[in-house]
N, C-alpha and C positions, 0 to 999 in steps of 0.2 A: 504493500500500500504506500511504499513510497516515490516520490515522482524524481527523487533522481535516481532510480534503482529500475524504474521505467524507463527512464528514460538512457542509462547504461546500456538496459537489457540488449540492444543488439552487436552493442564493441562486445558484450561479456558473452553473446553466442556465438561470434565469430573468435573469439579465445578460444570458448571450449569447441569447437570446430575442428581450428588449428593443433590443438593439443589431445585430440581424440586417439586414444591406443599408446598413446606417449603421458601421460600424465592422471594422474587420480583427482579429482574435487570432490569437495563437502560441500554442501548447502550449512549455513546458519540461518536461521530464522529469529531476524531480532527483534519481533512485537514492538511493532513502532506505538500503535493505543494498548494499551494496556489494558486488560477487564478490569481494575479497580480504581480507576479513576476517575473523580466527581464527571460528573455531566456537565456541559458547557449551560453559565445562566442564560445565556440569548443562544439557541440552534441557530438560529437564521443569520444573525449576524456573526457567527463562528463558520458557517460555511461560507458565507460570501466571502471572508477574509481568507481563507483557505483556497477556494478558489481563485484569486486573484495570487497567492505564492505559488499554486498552480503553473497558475499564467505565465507566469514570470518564468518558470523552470523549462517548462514545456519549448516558451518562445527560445530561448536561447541554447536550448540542445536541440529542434527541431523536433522536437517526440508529440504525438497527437495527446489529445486533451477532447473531454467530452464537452458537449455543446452546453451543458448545464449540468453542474454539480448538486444533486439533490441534497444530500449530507454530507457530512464529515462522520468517515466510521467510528461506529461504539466502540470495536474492540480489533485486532488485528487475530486473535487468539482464529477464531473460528475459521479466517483461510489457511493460517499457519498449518493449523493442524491438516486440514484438506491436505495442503502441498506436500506434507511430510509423511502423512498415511500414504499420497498416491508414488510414494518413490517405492514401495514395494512391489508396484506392478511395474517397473522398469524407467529408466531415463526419457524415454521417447513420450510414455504415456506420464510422468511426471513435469516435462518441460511443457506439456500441453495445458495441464490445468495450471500450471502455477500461471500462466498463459493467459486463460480464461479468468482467473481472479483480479489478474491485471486487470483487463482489459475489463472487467464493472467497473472501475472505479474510474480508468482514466479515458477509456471510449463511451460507454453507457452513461456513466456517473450517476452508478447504482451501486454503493460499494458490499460487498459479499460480505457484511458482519456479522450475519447469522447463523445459524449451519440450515436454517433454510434456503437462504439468499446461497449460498455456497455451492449446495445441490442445485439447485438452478442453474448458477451457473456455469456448470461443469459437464450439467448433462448430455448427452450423446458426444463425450470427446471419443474418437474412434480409439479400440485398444483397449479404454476403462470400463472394468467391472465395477459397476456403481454399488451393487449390494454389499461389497468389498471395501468399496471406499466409504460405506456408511458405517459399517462396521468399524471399521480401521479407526474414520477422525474420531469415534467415540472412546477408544480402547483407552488403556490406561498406560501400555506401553507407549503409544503416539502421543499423549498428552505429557509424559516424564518426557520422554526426547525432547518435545518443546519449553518445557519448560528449562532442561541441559541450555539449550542455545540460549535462550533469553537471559541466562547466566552468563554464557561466553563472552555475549554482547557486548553485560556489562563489567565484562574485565578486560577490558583492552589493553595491547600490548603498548609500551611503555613510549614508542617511535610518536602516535599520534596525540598523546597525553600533551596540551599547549600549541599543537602543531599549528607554523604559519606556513602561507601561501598563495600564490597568485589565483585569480580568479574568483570566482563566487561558490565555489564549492571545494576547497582542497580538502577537507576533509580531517580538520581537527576532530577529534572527541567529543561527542558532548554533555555538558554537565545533566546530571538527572537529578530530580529533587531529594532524594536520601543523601547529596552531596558527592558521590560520586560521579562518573562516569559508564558513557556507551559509547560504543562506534558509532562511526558518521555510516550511511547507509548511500550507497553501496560500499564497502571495503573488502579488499581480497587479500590475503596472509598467503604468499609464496615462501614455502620449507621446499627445500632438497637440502642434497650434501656440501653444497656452497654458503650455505647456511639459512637467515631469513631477510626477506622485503615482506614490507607493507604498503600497499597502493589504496590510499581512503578516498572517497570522494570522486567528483567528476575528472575522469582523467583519458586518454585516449589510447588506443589496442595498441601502441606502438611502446606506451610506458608499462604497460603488461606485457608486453614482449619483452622489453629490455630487466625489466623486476623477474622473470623468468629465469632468462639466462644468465641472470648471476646467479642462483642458487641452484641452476641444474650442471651438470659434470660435463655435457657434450650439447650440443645446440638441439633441440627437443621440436621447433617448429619447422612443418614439411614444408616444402614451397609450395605446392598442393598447385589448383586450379582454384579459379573463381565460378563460386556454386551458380547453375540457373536460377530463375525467377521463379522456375516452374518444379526444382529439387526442394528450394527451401520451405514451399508452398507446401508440398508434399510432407515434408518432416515437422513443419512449428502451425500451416494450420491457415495463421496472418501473418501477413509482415507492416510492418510499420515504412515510410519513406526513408528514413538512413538506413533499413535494411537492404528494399530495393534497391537504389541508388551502388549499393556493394555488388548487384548479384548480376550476372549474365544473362541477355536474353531479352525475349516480352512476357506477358503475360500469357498464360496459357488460355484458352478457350474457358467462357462462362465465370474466369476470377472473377470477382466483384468488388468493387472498390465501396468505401464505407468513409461519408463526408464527416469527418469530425474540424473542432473549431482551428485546427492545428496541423491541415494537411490529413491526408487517406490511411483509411489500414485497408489494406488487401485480402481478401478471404478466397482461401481454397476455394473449387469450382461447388463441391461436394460440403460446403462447411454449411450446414443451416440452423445450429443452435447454439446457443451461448450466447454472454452480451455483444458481441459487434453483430452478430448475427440480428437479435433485436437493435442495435439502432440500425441497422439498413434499414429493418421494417420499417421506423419509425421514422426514418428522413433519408427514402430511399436517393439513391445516386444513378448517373448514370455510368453503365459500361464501358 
């Protein structure tokens, strides 16, 4: 549910792209809303103002944004847990939903706080056994794993503790009201045997390339090819325009493009549920 973590998502899938069969990640899930935190006294005036920081992230990384932001979510807990159940049914079927959760809040602007809203918006991802995934985000081993991360979060390594830097997002720490510390969101901790980097914040696939190769022993990135329009459609579902813009090609036959306030997302020919799926319904586009 974070929009610069949205708006990362396509440098950080063209990372693990390049780095597929060469290297291991972990997902962290750092509960940006917490379940126990008072409620906002004015909703209305907490999401306009939310929306407008929004605005603001969206504009300047180029990542879509929904036409109207309904709320500001209650809690982050409930897609956490989605995302971290569906990693038992494999990579493919787990980058989809964590996918679709996105995409309520920052295409729909309908955020997934519930584990109703969740199911919803997850439904018909191809791959997922939903009665599995219903099961799963209730379990109590899903809920202690998130709860793990939401710890990690807030122990961050010592590198970003005060961190300055250029830009509007480097990615210092930030203070949480118990007086400690959490990661800036997105952050990614590179270990190998060269030892460790830490990369917080808005940063670009090149500074994750080079945070790489200082901690791995032999250069780990392939020279590979640049993916079609119509492979990554295949594999994530949507793509966003900085994804496009990376990929080879046109569009395949029946894509459908999907108007949000901040430039298109693209949907598989075959994609017809979830939230981008509903707002095409709702503010159809043309082909």
């Amino acid at each position: 549910m974070c929009p610069w973590s949205w708006a990362a998502e396509p440098r950080l899938r063209a990372l693990l792209r390049e780095t597929e069969g060469f290297c291991r990640h972990r997902r962290v899930f750092g509960v940006l809303f917490d379940e126990d935190e008072e409620p906002a006294p004015d909703p209305v005036a907490e999401t306009a103002w939310y929306a407008g920081y929004v605005e603001r992230i969206t504009d300047h990384a180029g990542a879509p944004r929904a036409a109207r932001l309904g709320w500001v979510a209650a809690s982050s807990w409930p897609s956490s847990l989605a995302a971290a159940a569906a990693e038992a049914q494999g990579p493919l079927v787990a980058d989809r939903v964590l996918r679709r959760l996105r995409e309520s809040v920052f295409v729909l602007g309908e955020p997934a706080d519930t584990p109703e809203r969740v199911l919803a918006a997850v439904a018909g991802v191809p791959g997922l056994d939903e009665p599995r995934l219903r099961a799963d985000l209730a379990s109590a081993a899903v809920r202690e794993r998130v709860r793990r991360d939401r710890a990690e979060a807030r122990r961050p390594l010592p590198e970003v503790i005060g961190l300055r830097g250029d830009g509007p997002h480097p990615g210092a720490a930030k203070e949480t009201e118990d007086g400690g510390h959490r990661y800036a969101l997105p952050t990614v901790v590179f270990t190998g045997p060269g030892g460790r980097r830490v990369v917080p914040g808005w940063r670009s696939v090149d500074e994750y390339r080079t945070a790489l190769a200082a901690v791995a022993p032999a250069p780990l990135l392939p020279a590979g090819r640049v993916p079609t329009t119509e492979e990554l459609l295949e594999r994530y579902r949507s793509l966003t325009g900085p994804e496009l813009a990376g990929a080879a090609g046109s569009l395949p036959p029946g894509a459908r493009r999907v108007r949000t306030a901040n430039g298109d997302v693209v949907l598989h020919p075959q994609e017809r549920s979830g939230p981008a799926a509903v707002a095409a319904l709702r503010s159809p586009a043309d082909d």
